[in-house]
PDB file of N, CA, C and O in Angstrom:
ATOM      1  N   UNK A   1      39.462  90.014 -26.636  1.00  0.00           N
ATOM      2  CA  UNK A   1      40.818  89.506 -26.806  1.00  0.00           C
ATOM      3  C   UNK A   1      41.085  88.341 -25.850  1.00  0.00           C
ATOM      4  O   UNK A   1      41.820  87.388 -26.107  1.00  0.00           O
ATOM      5  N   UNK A   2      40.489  88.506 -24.862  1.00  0.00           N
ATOM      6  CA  UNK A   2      40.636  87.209 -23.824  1.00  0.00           C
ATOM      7  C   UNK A   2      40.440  86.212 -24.301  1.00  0.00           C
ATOM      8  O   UNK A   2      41.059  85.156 -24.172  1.00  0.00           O
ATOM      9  N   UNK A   3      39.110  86.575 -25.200  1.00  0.00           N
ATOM     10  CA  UNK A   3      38.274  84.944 -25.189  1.00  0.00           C
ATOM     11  C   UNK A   3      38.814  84.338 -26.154  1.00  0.00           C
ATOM     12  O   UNK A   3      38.712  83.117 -26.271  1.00  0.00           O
ATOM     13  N   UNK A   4      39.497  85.113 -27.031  1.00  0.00           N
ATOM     14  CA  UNK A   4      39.964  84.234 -28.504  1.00  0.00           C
ATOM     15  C   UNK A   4      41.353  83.619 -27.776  1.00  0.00           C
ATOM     16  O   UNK A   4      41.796  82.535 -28.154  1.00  0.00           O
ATOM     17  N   UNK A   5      41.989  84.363 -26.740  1.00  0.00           N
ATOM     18  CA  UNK A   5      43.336  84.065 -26.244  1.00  0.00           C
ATOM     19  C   UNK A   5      43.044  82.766 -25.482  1.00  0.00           C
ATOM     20  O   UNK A   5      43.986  81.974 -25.437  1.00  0.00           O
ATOM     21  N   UNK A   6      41.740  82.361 -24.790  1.00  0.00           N
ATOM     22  CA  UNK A   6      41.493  81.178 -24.606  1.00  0.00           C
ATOM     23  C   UNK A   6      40.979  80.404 -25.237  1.00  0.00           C
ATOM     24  O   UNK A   6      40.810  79.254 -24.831  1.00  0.00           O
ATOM     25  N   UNK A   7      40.589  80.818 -26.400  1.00  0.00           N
ATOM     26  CA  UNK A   7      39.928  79.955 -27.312  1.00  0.00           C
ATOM     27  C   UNK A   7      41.377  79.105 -28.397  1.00  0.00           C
ATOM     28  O   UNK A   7      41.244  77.979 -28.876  1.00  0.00           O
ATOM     29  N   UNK A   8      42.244  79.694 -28.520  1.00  0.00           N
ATOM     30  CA  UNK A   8      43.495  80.005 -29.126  1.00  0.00           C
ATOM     31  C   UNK A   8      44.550  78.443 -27.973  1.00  0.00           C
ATOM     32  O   UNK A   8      45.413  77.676 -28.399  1.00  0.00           O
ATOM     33  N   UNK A   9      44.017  78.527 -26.664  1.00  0.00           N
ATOM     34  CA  UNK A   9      44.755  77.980 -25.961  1.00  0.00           C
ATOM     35  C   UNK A   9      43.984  76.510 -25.708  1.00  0.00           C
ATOM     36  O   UNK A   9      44.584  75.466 -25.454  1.00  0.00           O
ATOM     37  N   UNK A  10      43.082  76.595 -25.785  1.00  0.00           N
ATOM     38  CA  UNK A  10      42.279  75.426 -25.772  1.00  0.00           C
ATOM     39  C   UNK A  10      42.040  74.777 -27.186  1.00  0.00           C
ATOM     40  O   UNK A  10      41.587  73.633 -27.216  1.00  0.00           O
ATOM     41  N   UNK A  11      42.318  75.439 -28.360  1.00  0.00           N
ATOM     42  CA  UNK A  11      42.694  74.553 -29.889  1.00  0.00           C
ATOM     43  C   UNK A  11      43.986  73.956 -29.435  1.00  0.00           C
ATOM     44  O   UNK A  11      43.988  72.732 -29.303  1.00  0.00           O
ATOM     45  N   UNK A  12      45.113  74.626 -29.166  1.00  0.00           N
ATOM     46  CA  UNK A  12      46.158  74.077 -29.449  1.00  0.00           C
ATOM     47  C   UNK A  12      46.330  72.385 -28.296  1.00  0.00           C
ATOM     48  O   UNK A  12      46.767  71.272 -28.591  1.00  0.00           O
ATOM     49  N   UNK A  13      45.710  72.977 -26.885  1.00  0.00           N
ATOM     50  CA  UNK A  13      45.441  71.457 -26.278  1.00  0.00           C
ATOM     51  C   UNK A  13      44.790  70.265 -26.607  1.00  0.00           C
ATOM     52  O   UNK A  13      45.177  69.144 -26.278  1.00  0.00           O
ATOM     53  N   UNK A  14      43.590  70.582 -27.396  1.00  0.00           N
ATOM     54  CA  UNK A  14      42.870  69.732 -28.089  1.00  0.00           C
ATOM     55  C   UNK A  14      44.200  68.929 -29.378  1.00  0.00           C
ATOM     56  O   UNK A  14      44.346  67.726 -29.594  1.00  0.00           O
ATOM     57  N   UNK A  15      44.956  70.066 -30.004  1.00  0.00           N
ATOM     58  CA  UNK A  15      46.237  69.495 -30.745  1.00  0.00           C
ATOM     59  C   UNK A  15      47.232  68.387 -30.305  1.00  0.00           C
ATOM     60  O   UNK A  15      47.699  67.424 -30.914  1.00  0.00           O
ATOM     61  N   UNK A  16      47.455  69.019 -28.580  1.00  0.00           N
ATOM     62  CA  UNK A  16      48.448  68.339 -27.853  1.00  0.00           C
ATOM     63  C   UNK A  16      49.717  68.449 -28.457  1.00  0.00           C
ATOM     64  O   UNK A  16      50.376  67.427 -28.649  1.00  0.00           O
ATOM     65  N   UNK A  17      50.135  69.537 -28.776  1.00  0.00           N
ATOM     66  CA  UNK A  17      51.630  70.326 -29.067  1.00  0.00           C
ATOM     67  C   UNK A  17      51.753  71.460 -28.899  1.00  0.00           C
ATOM     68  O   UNK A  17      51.327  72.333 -29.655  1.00  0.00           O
ATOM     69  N   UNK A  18      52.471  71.660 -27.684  1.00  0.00           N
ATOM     70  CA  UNK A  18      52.573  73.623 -27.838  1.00  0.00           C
ATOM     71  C   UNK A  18      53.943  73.791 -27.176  1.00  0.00           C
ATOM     72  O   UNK A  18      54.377  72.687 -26.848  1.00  0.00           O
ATOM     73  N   UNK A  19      54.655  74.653 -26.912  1.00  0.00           N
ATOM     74  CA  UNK A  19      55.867  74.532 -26.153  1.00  0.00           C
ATOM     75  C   UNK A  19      55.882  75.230 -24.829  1.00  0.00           C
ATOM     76  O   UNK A  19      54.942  75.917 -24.430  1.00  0.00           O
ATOM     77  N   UNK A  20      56.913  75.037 -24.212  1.00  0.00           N
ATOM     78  CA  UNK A  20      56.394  74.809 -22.663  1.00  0.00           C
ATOM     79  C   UNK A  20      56.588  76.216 -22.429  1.00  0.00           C
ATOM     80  O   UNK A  20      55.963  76.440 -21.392  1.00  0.00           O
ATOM     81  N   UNK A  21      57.096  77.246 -22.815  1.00  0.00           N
ATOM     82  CA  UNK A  21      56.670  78.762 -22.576  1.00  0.00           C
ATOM     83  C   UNK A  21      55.537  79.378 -23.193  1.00  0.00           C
ATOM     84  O   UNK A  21      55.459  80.592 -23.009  1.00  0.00           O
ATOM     85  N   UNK A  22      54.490  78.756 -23.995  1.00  0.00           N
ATOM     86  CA  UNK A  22      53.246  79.261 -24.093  1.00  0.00           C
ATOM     87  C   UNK A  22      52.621  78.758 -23.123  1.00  0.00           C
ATOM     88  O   UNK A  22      51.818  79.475 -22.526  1.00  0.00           O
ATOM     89  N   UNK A  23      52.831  77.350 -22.697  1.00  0.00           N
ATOM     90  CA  UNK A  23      51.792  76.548 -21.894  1.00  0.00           C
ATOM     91  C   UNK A  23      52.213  77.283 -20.501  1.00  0.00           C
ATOM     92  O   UNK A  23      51.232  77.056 -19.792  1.00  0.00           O
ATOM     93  N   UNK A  24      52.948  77.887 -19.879  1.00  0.00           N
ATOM     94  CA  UNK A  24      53.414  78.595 -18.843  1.00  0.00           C
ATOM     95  C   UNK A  24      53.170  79.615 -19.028  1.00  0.00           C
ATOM     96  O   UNK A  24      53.422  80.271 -18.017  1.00  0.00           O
ATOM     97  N   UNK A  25      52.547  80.575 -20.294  1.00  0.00           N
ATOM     98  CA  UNK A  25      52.155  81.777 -20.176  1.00  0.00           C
ATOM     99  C   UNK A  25      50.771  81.610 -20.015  1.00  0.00           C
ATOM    100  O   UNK A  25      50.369  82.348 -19.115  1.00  0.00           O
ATOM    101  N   UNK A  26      49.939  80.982 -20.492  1.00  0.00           N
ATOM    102  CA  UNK A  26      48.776  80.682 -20.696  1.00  0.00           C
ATOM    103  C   UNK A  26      48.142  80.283 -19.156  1.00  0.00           C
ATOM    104  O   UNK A  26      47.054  80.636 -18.702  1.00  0.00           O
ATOM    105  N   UNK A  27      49.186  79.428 -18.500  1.00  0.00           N
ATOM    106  CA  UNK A  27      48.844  79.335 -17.202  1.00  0.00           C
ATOM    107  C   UNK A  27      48.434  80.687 -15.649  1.00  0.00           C
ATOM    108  O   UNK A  27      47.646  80.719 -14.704  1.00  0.00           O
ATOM    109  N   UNK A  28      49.518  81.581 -16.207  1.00  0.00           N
ATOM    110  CA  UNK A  28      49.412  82.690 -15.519  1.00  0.00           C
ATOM    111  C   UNK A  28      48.051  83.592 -16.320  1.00  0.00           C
ATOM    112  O   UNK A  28      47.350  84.292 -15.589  1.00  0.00           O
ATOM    113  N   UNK A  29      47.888  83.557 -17.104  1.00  0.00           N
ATOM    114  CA  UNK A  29      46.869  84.001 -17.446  1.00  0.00           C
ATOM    115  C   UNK A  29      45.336  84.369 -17.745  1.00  0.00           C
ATOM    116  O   UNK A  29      44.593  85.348 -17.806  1.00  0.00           O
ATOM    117  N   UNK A  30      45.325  82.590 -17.934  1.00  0.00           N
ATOM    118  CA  UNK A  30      43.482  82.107 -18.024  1.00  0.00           C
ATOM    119  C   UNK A  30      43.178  81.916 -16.962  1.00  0.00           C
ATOM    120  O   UNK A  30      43.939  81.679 -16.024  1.00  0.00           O
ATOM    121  N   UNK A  31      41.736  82.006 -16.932  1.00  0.00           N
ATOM    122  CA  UNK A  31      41.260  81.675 -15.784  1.00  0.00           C
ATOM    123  C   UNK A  31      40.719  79.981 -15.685  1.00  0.00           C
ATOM    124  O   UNK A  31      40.530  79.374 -16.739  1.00  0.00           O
ATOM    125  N   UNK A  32      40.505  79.328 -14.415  1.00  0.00           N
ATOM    126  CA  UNK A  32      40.413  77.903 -15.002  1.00  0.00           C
ATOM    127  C   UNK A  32      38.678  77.853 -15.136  1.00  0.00           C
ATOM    128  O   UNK A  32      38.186  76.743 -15.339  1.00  0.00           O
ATOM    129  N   UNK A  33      37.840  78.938 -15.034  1.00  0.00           N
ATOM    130  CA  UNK A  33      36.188  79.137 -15.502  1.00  0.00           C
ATOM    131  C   UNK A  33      35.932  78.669 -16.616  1.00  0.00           C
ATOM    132  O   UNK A  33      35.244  77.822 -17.186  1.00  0.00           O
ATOM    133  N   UNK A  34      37.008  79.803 -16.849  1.00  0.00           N
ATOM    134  CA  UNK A  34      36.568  79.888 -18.513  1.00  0.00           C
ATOM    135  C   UNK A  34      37.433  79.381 -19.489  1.00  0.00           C
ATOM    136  O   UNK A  34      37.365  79.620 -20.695  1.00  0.00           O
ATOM    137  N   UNK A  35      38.421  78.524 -18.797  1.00  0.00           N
ATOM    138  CA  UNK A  35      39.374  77.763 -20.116  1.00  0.00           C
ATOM    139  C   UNK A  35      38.211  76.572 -19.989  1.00  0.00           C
ATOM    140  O   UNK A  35      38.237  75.909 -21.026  1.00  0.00           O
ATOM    141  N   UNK A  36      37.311  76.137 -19.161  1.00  0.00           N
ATOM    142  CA  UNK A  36      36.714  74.724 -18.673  1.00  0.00           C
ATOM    143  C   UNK A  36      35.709  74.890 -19.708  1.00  0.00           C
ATOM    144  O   UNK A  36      35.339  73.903 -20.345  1.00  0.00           O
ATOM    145  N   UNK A  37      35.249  76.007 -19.930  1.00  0.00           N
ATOM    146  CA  UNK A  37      33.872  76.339 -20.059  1.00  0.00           C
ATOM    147  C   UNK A  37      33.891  76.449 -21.688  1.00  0.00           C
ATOM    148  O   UNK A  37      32.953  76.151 -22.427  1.00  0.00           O
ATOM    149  N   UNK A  38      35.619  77.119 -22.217  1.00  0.00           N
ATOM    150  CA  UNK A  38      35.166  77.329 -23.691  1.00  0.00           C
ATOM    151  C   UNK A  38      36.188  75.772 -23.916  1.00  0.00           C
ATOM    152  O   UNK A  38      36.588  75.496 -25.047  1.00  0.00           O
ATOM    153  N   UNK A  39      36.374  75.258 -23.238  1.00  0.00           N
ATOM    154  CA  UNK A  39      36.703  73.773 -23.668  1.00  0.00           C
ATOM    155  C   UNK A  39      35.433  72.924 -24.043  1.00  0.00           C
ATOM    156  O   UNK A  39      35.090  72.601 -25.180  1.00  0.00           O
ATOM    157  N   UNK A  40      34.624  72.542 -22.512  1.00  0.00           N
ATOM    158  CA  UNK A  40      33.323  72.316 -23.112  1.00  0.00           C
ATOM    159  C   UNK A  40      32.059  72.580 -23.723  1.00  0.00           C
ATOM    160  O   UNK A  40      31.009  71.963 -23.544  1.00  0.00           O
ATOM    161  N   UNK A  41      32.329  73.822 -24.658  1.00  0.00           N
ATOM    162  CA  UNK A  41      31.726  74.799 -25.315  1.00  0.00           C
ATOM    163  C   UNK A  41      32.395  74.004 -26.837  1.00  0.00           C
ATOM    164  O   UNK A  41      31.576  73.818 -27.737  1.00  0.00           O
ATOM    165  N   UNK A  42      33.838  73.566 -27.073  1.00  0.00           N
ATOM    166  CA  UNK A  42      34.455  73.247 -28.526  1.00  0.00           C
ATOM    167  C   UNK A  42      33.870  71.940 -28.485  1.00  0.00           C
ATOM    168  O   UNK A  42      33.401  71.584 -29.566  1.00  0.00           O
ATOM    169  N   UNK A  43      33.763  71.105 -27.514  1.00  0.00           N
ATOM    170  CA  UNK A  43      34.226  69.814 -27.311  1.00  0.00           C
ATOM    171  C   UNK A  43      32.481  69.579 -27.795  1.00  0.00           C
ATOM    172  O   UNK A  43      32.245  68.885 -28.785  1.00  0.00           O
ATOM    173  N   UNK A  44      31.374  70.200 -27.028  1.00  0.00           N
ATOM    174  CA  UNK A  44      30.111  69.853 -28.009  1.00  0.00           C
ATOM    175  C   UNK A  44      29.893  70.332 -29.599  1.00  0.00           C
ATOM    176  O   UNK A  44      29.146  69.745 -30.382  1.00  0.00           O
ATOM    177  N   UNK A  45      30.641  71.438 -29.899  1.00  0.00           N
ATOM    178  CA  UNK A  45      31.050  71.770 -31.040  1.00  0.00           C
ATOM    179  C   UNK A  45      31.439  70.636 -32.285  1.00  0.00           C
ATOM    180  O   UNK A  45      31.032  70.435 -33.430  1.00  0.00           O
ATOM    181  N   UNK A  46      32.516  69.990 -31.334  1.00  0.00           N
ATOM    182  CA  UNK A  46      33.105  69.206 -32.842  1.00  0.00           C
ATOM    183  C   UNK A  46      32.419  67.733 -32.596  1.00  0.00           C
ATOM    184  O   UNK A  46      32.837  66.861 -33.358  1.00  0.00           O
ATOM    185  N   UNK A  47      31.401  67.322 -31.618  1.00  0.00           N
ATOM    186  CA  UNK A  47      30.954  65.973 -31.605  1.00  0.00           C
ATOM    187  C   UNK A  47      29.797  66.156 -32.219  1.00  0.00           C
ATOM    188  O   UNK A  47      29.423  65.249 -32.962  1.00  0.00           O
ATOM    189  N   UNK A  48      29.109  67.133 -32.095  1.00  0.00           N
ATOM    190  CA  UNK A  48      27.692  68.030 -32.983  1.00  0.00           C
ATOM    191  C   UNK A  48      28.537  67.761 -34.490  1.00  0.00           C
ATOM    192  O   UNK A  48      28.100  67.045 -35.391  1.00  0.00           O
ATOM    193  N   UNK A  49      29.708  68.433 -34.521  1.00  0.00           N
ATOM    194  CA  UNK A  49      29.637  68.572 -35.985  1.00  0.00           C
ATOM    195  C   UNK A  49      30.042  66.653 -36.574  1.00  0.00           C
ATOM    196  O   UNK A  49      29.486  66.235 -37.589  1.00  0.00           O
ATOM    197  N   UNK A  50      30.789  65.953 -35.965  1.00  0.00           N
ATOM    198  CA  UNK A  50      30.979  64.686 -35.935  1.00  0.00           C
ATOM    199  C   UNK A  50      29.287  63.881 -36.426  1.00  0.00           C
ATOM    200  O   UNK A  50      29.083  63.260 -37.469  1.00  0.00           O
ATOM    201  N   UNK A  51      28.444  64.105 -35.495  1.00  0.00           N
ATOM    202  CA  UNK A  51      27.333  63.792 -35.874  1.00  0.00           C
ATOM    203  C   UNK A  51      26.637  63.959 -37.025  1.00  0.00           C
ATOM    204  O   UNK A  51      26.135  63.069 -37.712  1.00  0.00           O
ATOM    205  N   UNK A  52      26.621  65.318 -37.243  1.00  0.00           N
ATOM    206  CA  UNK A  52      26.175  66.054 -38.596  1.00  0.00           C
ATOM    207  C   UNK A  52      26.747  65.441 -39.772  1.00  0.00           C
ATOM    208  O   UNK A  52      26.026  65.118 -40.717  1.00  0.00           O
ATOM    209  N   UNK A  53      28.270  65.219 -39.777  1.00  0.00           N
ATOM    210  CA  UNK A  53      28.659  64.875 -40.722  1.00  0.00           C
ATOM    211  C   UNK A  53      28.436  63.738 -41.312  1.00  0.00           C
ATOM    212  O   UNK A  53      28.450  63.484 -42.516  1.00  0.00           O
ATOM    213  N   UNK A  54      28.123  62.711 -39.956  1.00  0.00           N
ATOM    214  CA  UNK A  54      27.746  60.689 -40.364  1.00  0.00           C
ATOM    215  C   UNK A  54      26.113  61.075 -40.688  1.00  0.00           C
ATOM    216  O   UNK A  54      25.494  60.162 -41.236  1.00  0.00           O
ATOM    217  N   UNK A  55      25.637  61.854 -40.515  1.00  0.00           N
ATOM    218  CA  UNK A  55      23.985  62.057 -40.925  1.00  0.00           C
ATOM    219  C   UNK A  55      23.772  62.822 -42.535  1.00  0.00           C
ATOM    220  O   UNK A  55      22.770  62.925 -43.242  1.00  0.00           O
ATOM    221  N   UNK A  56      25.233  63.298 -42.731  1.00  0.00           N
ATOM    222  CA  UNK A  56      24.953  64.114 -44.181  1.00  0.00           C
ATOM    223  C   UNK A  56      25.683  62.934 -45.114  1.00  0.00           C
ATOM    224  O   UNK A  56      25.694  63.166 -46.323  1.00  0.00           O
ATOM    225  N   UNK A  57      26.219  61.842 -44.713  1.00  0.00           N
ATOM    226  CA  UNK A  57      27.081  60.837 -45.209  1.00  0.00           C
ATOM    227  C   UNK A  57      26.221  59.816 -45.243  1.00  0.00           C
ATOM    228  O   UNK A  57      25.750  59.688 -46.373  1.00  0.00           O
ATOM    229  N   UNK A  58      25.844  59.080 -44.515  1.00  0.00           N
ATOM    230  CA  UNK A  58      24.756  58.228 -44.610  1.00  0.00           C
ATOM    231  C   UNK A  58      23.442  58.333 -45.014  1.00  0.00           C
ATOM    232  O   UNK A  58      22.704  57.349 -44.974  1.00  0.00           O
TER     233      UNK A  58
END
């Protein structure tokens, strides 16, 4: 449940819209390890899939 709750919190930043009592709950909550970690865990995720996609296109 954690990890989706940071996984959950790190989509919506990648969005850049959330309101300021999630972003204040979220703060008391995550840890900054592992919000870093499943950030740069998405962030090779969607440039991998970015890639994939100009290689299945071209």
């Amino acid at each position: 449940m954690r990890l989706l709750h940071t996984i959950r919190a790190v989509l919506w930043a990648f969005f850049g819209v959330r309101k300021r009592a999630g972003y204040e709950e979220d703060l008391g909550k995550l840890s900054p390890f592992a919000t870093i970690a499943v950030a740069l865990a998405l962030v090779l995720a969607f440039v991998g899939g970015l890639i994939a996609l100009v290689n299945w296109v071209v």
